[in-house]
N, CA, C and O atoms as a Tripos MOL2 file, in Angstrom:
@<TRIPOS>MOLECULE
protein
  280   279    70     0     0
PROTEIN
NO_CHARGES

@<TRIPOS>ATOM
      1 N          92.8060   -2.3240   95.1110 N.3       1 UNK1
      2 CA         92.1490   -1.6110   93.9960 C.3       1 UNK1
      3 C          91.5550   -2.6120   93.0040 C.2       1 UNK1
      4 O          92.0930   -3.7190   92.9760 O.2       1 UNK1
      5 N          90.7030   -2.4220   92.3280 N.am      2 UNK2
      6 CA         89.7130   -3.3270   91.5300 C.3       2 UNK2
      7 C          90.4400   -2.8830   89.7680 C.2       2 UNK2
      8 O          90.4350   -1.7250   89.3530 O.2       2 UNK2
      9 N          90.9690   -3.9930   89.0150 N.am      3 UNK3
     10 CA         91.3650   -3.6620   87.8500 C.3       3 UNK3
     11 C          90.4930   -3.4360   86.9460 C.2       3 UNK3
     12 O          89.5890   -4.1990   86.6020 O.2       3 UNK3
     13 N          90.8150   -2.0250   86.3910 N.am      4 UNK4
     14 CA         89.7370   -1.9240   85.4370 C.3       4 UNK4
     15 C          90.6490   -1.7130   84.3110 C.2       4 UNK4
     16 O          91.8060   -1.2960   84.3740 O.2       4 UNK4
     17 N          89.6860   -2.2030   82.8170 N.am      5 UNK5
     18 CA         89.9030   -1.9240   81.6180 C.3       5 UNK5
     19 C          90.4130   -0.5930   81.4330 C.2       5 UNK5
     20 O          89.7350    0.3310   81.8840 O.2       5 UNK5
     21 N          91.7550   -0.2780   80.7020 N.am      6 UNK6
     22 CA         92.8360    0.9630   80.5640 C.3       6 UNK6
     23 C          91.5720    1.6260   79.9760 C.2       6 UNK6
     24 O          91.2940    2.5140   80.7820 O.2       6 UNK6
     25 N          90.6030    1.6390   78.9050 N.am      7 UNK7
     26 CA         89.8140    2.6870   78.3150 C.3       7 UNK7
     27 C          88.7820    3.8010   80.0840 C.2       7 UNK7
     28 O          88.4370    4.9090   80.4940 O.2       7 UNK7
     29 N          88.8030    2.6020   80.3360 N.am      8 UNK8
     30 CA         87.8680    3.2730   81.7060 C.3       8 UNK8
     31 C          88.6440    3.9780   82.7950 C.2       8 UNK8
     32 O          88.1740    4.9770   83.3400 O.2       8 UNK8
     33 N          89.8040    3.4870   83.1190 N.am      9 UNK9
     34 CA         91.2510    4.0760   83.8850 C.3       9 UNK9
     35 C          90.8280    5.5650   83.1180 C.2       9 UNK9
     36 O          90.1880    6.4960   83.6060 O.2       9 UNK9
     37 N          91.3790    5.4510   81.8400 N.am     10 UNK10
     38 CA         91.7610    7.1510   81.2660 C.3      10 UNK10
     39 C          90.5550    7.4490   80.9650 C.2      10 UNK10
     40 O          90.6540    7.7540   79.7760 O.2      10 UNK10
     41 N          89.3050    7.5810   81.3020 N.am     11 UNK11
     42 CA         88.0370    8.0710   81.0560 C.3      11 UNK11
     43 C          87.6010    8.5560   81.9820 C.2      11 UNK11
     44 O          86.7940    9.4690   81.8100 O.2      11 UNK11
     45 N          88.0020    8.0920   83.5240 N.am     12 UNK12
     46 CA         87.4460    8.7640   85.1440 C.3      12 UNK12
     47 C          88.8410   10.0790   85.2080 C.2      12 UNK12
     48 O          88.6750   11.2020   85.6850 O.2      12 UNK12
     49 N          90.2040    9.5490   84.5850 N.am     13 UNK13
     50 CA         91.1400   10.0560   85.1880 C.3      13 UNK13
     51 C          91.1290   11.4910   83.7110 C.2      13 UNK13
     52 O          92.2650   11.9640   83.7330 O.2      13 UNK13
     53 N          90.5430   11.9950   82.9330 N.am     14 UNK14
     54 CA         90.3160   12.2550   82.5040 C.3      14 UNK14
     55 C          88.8590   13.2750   82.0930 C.2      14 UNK14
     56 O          88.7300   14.0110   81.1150 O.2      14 UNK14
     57 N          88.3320   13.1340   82.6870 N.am     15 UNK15
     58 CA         86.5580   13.1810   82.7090 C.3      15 UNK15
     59 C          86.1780   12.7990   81.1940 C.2      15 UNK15
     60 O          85.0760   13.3000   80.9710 O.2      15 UNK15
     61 N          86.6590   12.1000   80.0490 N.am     16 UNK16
     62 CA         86.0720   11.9620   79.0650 C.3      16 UNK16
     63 C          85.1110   10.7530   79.4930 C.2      16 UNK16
     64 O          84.8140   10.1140   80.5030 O.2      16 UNK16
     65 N          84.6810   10.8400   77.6090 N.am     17 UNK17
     66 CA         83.1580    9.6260   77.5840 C.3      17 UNK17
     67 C          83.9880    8.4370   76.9320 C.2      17 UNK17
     68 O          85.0690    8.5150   76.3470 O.2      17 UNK17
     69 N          83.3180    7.4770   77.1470 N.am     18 UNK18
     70 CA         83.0530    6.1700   76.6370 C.3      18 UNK18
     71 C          81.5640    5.9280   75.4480 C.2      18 UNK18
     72 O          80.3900    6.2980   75.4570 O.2      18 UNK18
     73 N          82.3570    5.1790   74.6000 N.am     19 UNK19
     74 CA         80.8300    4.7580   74.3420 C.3      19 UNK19
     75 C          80.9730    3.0700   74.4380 C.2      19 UNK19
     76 O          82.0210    2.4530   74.2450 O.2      19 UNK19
     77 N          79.9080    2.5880   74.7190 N.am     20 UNK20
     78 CA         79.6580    1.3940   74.9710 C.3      20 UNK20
     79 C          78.6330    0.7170   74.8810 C.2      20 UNK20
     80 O          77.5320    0.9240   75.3900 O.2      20 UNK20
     81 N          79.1290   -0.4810   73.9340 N.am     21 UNK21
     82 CA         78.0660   -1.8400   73.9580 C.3      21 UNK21
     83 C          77.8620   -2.5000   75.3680 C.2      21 UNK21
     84 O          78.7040   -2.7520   76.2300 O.2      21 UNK21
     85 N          76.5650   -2.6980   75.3600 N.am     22 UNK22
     86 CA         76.4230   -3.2800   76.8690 C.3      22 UNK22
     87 C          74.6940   -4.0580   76.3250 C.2      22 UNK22
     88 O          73.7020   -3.7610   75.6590 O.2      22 UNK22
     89 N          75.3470   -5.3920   77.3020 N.am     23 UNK23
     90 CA         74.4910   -6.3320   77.3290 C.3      23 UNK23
     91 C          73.2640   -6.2180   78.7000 C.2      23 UNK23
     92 O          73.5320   -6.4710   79.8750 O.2      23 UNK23
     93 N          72.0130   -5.8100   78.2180 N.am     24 UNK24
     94 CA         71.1920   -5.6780   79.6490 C.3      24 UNK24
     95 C          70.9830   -7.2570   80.3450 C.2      24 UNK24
     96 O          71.4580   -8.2720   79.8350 O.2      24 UNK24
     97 N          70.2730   -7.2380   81.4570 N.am     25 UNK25
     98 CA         70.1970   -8.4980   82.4660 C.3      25 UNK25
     99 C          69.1450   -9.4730   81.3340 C.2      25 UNK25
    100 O          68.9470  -10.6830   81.2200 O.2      25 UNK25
    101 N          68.7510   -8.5510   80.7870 N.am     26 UNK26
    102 CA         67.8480   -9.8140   79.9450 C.3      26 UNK26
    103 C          68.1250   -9.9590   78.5530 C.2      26 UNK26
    104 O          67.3290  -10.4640   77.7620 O.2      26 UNK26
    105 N          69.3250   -9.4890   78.2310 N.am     27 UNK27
    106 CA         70.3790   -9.9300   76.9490 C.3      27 UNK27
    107 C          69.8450   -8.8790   75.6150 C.2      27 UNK27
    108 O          69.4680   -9.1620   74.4770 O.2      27 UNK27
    109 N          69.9880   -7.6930   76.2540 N.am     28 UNK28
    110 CA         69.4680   -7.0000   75.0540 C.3      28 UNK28
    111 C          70.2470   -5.9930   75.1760 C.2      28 UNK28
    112 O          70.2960   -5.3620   76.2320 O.2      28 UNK28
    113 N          71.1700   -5.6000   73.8360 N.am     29 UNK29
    114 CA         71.8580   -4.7590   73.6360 C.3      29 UNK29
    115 C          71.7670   -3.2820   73.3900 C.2      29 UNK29
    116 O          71.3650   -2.9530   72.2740 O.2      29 UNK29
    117 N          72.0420   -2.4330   74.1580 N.am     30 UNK30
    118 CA         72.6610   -0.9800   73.6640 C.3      30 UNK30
    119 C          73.2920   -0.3290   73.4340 C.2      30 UNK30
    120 O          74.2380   -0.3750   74.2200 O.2      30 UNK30
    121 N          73.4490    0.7570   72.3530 N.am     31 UNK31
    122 CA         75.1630    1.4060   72.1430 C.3      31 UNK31
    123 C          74.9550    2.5260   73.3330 C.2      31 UNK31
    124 O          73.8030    2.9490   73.2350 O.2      31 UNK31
    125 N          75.5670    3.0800   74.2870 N.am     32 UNK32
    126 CA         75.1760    4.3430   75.1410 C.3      32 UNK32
    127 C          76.9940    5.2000   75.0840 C.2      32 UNK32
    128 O          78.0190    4.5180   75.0950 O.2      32 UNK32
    129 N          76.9990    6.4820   75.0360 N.am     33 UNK33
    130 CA         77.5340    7.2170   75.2540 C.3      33 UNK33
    131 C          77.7340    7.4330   77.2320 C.2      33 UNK33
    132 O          76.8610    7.9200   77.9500 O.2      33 UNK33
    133 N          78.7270    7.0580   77.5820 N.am     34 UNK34
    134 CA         78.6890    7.3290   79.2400 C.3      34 UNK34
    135 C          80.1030    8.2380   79.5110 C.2      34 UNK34
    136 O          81.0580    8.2470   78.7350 O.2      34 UNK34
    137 N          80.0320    8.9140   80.6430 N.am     35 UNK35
    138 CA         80.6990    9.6240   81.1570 C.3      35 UNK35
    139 C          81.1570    9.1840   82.3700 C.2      35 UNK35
    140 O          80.5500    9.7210   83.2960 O.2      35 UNK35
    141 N          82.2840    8.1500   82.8240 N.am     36 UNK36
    142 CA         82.6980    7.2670   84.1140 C.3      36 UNK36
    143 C          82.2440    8.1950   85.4710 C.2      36 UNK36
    144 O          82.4660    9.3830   85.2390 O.2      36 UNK36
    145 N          81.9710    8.0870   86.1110 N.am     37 UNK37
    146 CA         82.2940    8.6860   87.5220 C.3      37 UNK37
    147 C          82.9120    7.9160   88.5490 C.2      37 UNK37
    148 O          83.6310    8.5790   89.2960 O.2      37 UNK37
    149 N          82.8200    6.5820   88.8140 N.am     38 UNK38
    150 CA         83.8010    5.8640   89.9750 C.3      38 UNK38
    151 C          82.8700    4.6230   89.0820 C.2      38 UNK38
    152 O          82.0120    4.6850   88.2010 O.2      38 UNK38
    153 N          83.6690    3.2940   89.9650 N.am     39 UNK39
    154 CA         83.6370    2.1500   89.9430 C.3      39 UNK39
    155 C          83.5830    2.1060   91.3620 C.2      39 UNK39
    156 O          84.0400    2.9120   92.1730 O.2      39 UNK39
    157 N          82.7960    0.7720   91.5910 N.am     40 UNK40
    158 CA         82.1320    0.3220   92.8090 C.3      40 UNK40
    159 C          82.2300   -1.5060   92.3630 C.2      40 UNK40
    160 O          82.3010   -2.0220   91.2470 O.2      40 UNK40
    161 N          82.2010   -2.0780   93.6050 N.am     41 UNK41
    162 CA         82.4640   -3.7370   93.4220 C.3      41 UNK41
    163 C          81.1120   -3.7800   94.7370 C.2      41 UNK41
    164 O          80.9060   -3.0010   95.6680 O.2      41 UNK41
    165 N          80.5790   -4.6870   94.4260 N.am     42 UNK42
    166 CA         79.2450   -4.8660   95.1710 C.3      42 UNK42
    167 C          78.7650   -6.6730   94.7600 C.2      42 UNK42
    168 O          78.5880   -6.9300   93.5690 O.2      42 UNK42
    169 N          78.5940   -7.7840   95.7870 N.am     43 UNK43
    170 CA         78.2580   -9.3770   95.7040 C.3      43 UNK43
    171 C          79.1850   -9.5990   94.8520 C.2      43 UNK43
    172 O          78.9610  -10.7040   94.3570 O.2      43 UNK43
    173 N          80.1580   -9.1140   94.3910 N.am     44 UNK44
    174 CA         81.3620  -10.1410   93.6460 C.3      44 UNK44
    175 C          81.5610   -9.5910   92.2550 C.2      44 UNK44
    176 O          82.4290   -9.9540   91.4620 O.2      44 UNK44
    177 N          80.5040   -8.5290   92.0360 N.am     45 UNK45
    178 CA         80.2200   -7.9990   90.2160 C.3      45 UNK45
    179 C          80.9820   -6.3670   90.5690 C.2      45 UNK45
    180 O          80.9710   -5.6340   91.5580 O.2      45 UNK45
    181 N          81.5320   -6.2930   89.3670 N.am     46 UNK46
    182 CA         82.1740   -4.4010   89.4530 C.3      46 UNK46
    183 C          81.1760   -3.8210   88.6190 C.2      46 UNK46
    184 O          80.5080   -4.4810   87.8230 O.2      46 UNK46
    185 N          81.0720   -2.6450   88.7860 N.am     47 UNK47
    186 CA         80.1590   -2.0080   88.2140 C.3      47 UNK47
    187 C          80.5490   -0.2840   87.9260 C.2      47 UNK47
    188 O          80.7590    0.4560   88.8880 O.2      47 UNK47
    189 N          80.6070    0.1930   86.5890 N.am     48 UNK48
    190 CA         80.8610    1.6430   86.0860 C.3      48 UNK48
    191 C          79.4070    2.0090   86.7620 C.2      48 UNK48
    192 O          78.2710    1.5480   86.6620 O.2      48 UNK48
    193 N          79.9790    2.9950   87.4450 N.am     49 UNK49
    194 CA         78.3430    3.9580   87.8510 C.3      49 UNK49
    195 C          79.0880    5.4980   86.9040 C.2      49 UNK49
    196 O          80.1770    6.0480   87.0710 O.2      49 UNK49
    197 N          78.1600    5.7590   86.0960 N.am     50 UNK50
    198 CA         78.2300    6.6540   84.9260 C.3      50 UNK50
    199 C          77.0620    7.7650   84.6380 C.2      50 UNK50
    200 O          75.9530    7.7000   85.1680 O.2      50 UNK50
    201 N          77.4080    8.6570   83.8470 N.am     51 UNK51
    202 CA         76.1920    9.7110   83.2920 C.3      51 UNK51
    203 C          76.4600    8.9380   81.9050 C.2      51 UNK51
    204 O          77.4970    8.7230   81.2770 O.2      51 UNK51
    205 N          74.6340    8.4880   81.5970 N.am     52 UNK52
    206 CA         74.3000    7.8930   80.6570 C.3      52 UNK52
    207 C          73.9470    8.8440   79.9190 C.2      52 UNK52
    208 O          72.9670    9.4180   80.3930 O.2      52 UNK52
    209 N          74.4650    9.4690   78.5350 N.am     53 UNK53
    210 CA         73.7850   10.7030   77.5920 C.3      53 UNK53
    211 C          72.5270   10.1170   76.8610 C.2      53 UNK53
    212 O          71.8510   10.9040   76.1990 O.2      53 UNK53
    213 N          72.3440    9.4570   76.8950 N.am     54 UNK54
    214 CA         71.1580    8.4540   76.2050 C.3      54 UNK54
    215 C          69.7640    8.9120   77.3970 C.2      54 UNK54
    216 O          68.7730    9.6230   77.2300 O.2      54 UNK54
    217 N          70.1630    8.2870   78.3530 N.am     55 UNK55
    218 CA         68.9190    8.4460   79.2270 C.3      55 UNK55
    219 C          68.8420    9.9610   80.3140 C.2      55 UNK55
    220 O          67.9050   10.2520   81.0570 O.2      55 UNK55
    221 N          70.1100   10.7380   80.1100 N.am     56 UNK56
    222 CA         70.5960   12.0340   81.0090 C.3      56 UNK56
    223 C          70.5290   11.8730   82.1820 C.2      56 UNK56
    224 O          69.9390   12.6530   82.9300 O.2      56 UNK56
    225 N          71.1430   10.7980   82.5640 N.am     57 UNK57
    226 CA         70.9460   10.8560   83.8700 C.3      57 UNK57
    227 C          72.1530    9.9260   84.3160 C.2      57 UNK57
    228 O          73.0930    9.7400   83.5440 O.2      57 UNK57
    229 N          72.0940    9.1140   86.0770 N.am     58 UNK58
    230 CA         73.3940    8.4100   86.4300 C.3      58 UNK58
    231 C          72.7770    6.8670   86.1410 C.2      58 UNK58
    232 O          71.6220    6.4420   86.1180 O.2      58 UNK58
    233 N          73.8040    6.3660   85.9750 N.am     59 UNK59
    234 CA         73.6520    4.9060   85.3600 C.3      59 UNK59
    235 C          74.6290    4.0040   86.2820 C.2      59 UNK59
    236 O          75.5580    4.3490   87.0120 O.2      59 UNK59
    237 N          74.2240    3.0400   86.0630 N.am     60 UNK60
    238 CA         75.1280    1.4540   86.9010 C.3      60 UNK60
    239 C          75.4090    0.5380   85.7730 C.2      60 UNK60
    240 O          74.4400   -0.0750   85.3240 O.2      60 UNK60
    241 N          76.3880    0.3720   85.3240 N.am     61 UNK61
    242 CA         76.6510   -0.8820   84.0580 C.3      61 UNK61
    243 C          77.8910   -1.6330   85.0280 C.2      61 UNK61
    244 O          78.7520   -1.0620   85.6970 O.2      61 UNK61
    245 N          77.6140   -3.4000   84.8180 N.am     62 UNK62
    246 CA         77.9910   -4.2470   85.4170 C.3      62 UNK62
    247 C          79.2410   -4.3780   84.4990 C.2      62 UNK62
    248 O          78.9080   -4.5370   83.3240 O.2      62 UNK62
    249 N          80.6900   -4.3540   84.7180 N.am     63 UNK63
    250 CA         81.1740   -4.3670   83.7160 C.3      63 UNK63
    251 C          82.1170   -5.7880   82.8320 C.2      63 UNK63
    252 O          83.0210   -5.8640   82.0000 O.2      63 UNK63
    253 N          81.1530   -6.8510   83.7080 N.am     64 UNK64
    254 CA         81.2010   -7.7520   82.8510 C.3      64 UNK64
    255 C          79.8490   -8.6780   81.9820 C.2      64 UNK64
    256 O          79.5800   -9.8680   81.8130 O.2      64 UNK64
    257 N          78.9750   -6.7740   81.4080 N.am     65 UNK65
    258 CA         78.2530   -6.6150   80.7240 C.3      65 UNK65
    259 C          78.2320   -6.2890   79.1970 C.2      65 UNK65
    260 O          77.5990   -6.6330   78.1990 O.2      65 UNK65
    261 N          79.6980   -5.0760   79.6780 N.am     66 UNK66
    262 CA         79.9170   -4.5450   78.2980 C.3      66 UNK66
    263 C          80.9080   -5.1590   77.1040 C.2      66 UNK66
    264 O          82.1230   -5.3460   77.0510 O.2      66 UNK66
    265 N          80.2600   -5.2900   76.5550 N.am     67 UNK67
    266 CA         80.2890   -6.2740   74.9460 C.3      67 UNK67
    267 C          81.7980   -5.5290   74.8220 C.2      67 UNK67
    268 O          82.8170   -6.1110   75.1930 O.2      67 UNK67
    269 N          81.8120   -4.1390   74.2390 N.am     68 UNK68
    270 CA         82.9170   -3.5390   73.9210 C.3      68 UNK68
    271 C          82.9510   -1.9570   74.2040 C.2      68 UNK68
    272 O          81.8100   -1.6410   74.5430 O.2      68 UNK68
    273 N          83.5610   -1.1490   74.2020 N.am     69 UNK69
    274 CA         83.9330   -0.1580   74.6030 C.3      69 UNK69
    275 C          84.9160    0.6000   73.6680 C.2      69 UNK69
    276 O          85.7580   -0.0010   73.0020 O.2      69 UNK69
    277 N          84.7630    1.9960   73.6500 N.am     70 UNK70
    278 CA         85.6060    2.6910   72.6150 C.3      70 UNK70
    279 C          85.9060    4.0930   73.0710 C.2      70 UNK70
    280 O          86.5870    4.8390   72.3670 O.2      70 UNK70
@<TRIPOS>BOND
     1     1     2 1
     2     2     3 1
     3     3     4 2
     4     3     5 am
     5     5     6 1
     6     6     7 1
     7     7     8 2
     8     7     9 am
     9     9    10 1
    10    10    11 1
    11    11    12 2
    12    11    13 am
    13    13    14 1
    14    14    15 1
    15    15    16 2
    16    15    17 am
    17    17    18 1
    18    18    19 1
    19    19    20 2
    20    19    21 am
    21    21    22 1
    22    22    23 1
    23    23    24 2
    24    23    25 am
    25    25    26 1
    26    26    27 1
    27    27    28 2
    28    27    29 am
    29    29    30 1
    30    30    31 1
    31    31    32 2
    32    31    33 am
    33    33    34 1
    34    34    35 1
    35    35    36 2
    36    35    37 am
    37    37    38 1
    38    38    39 1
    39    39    40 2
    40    39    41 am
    41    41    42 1
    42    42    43 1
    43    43    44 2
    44    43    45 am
    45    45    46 1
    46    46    47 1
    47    47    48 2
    48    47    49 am
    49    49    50 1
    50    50    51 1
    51    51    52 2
    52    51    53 am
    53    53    54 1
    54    54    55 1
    55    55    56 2
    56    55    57 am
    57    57    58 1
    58    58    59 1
    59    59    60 2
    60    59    61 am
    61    61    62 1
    62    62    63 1
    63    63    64 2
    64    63    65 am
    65    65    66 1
    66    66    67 1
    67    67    68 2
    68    67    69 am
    69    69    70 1
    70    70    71 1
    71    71    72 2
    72    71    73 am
    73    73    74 1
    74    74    75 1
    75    75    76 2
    76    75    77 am
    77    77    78 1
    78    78    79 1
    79    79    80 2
    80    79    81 am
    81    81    82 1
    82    82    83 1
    83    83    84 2
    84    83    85 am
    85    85    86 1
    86    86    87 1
    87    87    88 2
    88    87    89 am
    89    89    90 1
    90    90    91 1
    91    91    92 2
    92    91    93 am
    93    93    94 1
    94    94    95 1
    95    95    96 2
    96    95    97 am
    97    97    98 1
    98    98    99 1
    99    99   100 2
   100    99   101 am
   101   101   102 1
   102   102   103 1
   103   103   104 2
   104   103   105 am
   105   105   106 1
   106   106   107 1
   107   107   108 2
   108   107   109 am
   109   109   110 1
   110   110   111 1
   111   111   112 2
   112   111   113 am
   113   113   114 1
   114   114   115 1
   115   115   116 2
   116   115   117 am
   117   117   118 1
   118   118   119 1
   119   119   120 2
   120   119   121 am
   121   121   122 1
   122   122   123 1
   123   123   124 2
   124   123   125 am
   125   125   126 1
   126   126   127 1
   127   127   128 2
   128   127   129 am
   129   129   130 1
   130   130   131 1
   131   131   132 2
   132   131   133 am
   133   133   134 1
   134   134   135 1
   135   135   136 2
   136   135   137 am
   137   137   138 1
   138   138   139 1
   139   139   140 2
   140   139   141 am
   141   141   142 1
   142   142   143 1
   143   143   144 2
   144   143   145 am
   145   145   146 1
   146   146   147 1
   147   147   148 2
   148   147   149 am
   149   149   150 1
   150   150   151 1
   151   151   152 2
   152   151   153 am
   153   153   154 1
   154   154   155 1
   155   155   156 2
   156   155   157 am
   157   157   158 1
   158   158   159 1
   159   159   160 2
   160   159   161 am
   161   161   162 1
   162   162   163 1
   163   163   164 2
   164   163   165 am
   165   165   166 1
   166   166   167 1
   167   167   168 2
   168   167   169 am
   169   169   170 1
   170   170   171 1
   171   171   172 2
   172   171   173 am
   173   173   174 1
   174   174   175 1
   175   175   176 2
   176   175   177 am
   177   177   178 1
   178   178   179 1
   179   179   180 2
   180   179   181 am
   181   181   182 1
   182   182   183 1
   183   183   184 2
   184   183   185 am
   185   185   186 1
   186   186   187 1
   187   187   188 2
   188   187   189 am
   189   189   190 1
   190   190   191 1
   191   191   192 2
   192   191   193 am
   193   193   194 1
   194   194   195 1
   195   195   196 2
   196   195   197 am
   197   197   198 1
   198   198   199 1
   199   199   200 2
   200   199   201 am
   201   201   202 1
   202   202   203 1
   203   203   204 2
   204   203   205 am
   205   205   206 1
   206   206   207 1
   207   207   208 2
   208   207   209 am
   209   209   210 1
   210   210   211 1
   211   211   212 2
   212   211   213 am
   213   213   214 1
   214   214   215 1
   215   215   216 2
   216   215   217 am
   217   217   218 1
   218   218   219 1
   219   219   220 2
   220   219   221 am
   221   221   222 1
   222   222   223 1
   223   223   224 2
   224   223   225 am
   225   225   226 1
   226   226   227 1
   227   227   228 2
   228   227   229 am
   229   229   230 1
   230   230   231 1
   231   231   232 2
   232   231   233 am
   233   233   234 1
   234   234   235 1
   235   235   236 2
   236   235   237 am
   237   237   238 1
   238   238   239 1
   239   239   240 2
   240   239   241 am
   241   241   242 1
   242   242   243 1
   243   243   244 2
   244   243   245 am
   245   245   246 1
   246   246   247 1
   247   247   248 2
   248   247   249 am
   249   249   250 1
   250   250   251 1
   251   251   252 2
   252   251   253 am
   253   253   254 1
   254   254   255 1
   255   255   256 2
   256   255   257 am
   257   257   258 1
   258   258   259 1
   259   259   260 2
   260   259   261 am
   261   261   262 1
   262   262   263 1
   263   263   264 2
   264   263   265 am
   265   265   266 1
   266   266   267 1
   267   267   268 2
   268   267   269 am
   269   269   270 1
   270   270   271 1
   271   271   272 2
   272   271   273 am
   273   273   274 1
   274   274   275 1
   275   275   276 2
   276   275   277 am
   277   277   278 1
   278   278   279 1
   279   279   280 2
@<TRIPOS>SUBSTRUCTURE
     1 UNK1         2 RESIDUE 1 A UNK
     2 UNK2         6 RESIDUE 1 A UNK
     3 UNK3        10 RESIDUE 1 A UNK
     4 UNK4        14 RESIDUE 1 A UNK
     5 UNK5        18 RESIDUE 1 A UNK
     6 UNK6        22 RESIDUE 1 A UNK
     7 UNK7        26 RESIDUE 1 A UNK
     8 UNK8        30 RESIDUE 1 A UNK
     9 UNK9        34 RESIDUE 1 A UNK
    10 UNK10       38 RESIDUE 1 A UNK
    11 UNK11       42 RESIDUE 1 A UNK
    12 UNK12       46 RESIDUE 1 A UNK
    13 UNK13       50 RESIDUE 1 A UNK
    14 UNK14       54 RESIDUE 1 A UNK
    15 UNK15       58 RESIDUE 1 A UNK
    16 UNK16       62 RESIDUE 1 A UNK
    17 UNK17       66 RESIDUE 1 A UNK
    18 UNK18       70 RESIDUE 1 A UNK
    19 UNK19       74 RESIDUE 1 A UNK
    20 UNK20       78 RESIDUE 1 A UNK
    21 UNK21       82 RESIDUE 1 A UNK
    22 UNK22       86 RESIDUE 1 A UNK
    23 UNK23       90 RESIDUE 1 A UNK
    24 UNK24       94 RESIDUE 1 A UNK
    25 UNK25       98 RESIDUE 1 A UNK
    26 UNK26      102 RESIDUE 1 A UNK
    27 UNK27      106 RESIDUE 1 A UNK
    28 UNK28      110 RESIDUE 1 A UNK
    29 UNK29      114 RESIDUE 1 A UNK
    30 UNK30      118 RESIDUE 1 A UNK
    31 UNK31      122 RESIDUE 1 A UNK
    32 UNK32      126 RESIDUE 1 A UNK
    33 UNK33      130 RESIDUE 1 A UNK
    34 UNK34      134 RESIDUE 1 A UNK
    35 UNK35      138 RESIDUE 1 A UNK
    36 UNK36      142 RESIDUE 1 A UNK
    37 UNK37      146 RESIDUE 1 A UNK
    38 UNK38      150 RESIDUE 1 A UNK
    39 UNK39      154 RESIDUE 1 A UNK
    40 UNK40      158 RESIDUE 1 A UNK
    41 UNK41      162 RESIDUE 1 A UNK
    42 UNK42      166 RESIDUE 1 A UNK
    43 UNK43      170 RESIDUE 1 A UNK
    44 UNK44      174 RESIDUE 1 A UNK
    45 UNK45      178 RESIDUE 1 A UNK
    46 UNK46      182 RESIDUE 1 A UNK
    47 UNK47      186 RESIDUE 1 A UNK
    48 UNK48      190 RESIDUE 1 A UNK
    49 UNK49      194 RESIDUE 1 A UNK
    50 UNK50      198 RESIDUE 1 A UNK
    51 UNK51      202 RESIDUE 1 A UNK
    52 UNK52      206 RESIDUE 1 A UNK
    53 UNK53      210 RESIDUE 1 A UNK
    54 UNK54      214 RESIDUE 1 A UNK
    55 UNK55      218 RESIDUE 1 A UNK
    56 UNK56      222 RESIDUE 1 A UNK
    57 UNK57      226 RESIDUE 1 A UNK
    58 UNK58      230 RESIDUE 1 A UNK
    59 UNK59      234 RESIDUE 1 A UNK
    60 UNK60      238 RESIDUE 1 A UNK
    61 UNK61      242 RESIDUE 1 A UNK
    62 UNK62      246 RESIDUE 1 A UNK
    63 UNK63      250 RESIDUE 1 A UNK
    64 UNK64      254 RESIDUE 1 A UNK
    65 UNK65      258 RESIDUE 1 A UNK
    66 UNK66      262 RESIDUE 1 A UNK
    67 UNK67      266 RESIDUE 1 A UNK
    68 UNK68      270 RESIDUE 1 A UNK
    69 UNK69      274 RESIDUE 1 A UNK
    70 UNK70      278 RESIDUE 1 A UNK
């Protein structure tokens, strides 16, 4: 199993949201409201695949992207 941060554990196991700072690939920050759906590990990086309320739709955040989480 791939360890994830306890906020994200009780957010899939749960269906609640997250909100989260996250750093994009070209270093630019957003606050987004997400809703977990699974974690996936793909070339060595884990990644929250999520419903982004910002953009309404499913999202991929690398999660050694996100700045912080709440």
């Amino acid at each position: 199993a791939i360890p994830l941060p306890p906020q994200i554990e009780e957010a899939l196991k749960s269906g609640g949201s997250l909100q989260l700072r996250y750093l994009s690939a070209v270093g630019e920050e957003t606050r987004r409201m997400v809703t977990p759906l699974r974690v996936t590990a793909y070339a060595g990086n884990t990644y929250l695949v999520a419903m982004c309320h910002l953009r309404d739709e499913e999202r991929t955040f690398r999660l050694d992207r996100i700045v912080e989480m709440g």
